[in-house]
C-alpha positions, 0 to 999 in steps of 0.5 A: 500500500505505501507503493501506491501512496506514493504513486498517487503522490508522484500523479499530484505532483504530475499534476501540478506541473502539467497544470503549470505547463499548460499556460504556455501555449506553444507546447504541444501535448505530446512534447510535454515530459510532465504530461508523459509523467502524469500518464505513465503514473496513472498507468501504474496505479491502475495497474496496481489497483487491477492487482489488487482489486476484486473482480468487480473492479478488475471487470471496471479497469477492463472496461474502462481500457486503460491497461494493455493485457500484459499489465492485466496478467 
């Protein structure tokens, strides 16, 4: 569980400079290192709550198609 705390921790502080960065408007999404933090974290705690999650909330993260297969393993 302290993974995932500071996994949530990590997001917010994605977060935050994702929400700072988006005041400039010539850098595009794609091209934004805080914005590919944000993902990857977000990736990892799905990935983590799918691990840990009963089947309903396994049969949820699958519907909502954010993990590839190998993640949901």
């Amino acid at each position: 569980m302290e993974k995932l705390r500071t996994y949530l921790d990590q997001r917010a502080s994605s977060d935050w400079s994702s929400f700072w960065r988006s005041h400039i408007p010539y850098l595009e999404y794609h091209h934004d290192s805080q914005n590919d933090m944000y993902d990857k974290t977000t990736v990892e705690i799905y990935t983590m709550l799918y691990q840990l999650g009963d089947n309903e909330t396994k049969s949820h993260i699958k519907q909502m198609n954010i993990l590839s297969s190998d993640r949901m393993e």
